[in-house]
C-alpha positions in Angstrom: -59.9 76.2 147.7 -56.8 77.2 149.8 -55.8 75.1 152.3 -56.6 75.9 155.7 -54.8 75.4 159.0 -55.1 75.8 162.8 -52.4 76.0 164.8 -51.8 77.5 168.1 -48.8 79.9 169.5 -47.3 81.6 172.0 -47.0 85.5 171.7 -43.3 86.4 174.2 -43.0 89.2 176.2 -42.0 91.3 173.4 -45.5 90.7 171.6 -44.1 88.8 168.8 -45.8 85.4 167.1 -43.6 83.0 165.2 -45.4 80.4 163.9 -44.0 77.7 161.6 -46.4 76.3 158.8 -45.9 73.2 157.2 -45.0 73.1 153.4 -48.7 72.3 151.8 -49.4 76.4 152.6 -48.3 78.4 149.4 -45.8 80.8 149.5 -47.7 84.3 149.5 -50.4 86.6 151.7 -52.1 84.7 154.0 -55.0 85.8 156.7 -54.2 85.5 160.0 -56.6 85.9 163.2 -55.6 85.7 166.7 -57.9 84.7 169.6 -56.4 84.5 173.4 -56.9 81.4 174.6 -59.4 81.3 177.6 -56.5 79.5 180.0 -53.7 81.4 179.4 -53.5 82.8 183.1 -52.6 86.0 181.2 -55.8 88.8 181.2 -57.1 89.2 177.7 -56.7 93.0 177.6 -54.1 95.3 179.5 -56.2 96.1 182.8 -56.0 99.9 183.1 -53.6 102.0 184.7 -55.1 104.4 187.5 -52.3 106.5 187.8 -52.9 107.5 184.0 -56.7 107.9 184.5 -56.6 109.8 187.7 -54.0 112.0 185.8 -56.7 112.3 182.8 -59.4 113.2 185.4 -57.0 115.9 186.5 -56.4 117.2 183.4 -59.5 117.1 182.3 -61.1 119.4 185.2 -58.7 121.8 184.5 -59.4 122.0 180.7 -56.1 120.6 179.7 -57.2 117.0 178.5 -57.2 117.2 174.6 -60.2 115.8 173.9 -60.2 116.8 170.0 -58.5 114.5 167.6 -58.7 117.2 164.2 -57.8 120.3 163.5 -61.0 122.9 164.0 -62.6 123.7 161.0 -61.4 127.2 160.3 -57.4 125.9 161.0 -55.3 127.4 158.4 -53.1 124.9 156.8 -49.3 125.7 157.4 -47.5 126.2 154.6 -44.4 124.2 153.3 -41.9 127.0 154.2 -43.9 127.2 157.9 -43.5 123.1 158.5 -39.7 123.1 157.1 -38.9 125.7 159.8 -40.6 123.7 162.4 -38.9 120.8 161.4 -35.5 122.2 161.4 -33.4 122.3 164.4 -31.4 126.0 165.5 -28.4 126.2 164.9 -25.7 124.9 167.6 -28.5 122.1 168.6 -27.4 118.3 169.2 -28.2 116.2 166.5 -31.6 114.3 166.8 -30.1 111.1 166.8 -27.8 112.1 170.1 -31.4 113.2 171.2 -33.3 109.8 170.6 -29.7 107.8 171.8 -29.7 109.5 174.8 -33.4 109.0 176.0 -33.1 105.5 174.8 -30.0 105.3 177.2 -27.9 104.5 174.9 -25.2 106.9 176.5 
């Protein structure tokens, strides 16, 4: 039987867990579960934002809410020549790394 440990953690700001085991676990895949612990002061799920759902409501009255998560069943699959065009920027356009730096504010 593999050993078995609990041990408790914080998760930062930037949603990351570093835990340290002690030597007796094995070197390999491991199962982990996480449980918030009931007196963290922190709320156990992001509460939601009603900016975005009164936007949602909005969109939805008008009929612009996507609502469907598949393509309908009589799409017609593009074809590779149709999906390398859309992935290919015109000519004279910025590089899509300028792109992403830029809205990242890297410049």
């Amino acid at each position: 039987m593999a050993p078995e440990l609990r041990l408790e953690g914080r998760v930062g700001q930037d949603h990351r867990l570093i835990v340290e085991v002690p030597p007796e676990i094995p070197v390999g895949p491991v199962e982990v579960t996480i449980r918030a612990l009931a007196n963290s002061g922190a709320p156990r799920w992001p509460s939601e934002n009603p900016e975005r759902e009164a936007l949602r409501a909005r969109l939805l009255a008008a009929g612009r809410l996507v609502t469907e998560r598949f393509a309908p069943d009589d799409a017609i699959p593009l074809s590779d020549a149709e999906l390398q065009r859309l992935g290919t920027l015109p000519p004279g356009a910025r590089p899509s790394e300028d792109l992403i730096d830029e809205d990242r504010g890297a410049y």
